[in-house]
BADOLUM-191034 format. One line per 3 residues: number of its first residue (from 1); their letters; for each residue x, y, z of C-alpha. Coordinates in steps of 0.1 Angstrom, whole numbers. Layout:
NUM = a = X,Y,Z  ...
% end
This chain:
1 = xxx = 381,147,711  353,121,701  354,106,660
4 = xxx = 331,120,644  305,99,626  288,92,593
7 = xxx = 251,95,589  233,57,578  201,44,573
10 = xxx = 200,28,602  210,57,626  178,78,614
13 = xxx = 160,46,609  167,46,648  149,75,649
16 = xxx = 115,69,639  98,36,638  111,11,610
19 = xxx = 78,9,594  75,46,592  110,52,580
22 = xxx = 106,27,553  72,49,544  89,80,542
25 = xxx = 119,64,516  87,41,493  61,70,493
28 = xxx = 70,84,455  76,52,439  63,23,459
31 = xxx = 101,12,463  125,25,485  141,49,463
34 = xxx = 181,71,467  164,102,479  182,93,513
37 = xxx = 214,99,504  210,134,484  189,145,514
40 = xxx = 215,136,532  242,150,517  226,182,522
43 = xxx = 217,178,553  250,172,566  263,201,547
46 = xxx = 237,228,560  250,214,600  287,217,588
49 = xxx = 283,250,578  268,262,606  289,246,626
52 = xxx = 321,262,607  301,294,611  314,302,647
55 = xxx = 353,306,644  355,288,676  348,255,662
58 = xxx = 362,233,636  350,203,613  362,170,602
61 = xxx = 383,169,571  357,143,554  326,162,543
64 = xxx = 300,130,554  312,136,590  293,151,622
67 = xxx = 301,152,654  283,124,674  260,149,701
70 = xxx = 249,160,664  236,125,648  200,133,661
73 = xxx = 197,165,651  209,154,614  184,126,613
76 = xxx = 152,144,625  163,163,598  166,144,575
79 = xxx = 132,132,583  114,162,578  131,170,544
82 = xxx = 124,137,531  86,143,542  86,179,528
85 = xxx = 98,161,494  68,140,492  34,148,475
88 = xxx = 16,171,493  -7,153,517  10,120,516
91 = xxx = 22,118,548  19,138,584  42,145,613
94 = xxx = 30,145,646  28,173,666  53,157,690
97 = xxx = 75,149,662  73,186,651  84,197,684
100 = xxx = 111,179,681  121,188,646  118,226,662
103 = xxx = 143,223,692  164,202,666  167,235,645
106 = xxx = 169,253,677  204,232,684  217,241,652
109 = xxx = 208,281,663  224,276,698  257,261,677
112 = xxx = 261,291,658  261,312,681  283,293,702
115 = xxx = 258,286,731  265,251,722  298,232,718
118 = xxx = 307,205,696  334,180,697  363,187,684
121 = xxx = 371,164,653  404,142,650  411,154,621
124 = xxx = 401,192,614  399,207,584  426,235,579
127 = xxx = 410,260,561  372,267,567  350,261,540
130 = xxx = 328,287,553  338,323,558  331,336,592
133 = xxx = 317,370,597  339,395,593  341,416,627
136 = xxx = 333,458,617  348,483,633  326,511,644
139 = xxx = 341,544,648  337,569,675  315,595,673
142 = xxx = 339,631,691  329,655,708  317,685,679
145 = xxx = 347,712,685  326,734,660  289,739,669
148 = xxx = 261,769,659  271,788,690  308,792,689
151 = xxx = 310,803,649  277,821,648  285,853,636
154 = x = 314,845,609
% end
């Protein structure tokens, strides 16, 4: 078990270069705006939930926290939804930088399906906030005891 962690600044700033980073938060208003932290916020969220989304695993009672293997994934995230919530235009990932954003997402698909384990957290929540799917149970098809050739003629 390895604490889980709280996304900052300076962890995605880690991510990107400082000058770009700083670009991303100024580009609506000149000034570095809060846009981080709602981003943020739901950032975090959408990884919880799909981390709660295989039965097998289990999240951190405090809702800011991800496990650390996770951090990157969350702040390349981050990234692109702060980009996506500029002006249209005002700013370009790389192609490289795309990539990366795509096997980011591609973590989060090999979590929930359970291809990928997290850490466990220190202290996990009790009760899921996110309902797992609920296993059906398909029936099996018998044999036909009745068929056109044993009743034909009644």
């Amino acid at each position: 078990m390895s604490a889980w962690t709280q996304i900052t600044v300076d962890m995605v700033e880690a991510t990107v270069a400082a000058p770009l980073f700083d670009a991303i938060r100024s580009s609506a208003t000149g000034v570095i705006d809060d846009r981080f932290n709602i981003i943020r916020d739901r950032v975090v969220a959408r990884i919880r939930a799909t981390i709660e989304s295989r039965p097998s695993n289990q999240v951190e009672t405090d809702p800011t926290l991800l496990p650390p293997e996770l951090v990157d994934c969350a702040s390349w995230l981050i990234i692109e939804q702060m980009i996506a919530a500029m002006p249209q235009g005002a700013l370009e990932l790389s192609d490289s930088q795309k990539q990366v954003i795509a096997d980011q997402k591609e973590l989060l698909g090999q979590v929930r399906t359970g291809d990928y384990r997290v850490s466990r957290p220190l202290n996990p929540l009790a009760i899921p906030d996110v309902q797992a799917n609920a296993a059906v149970q398909v029936t099996n098809e018998r044999a036909r005891i009745f068929t056109r050739d044993l009743i034909a003629g009644l």
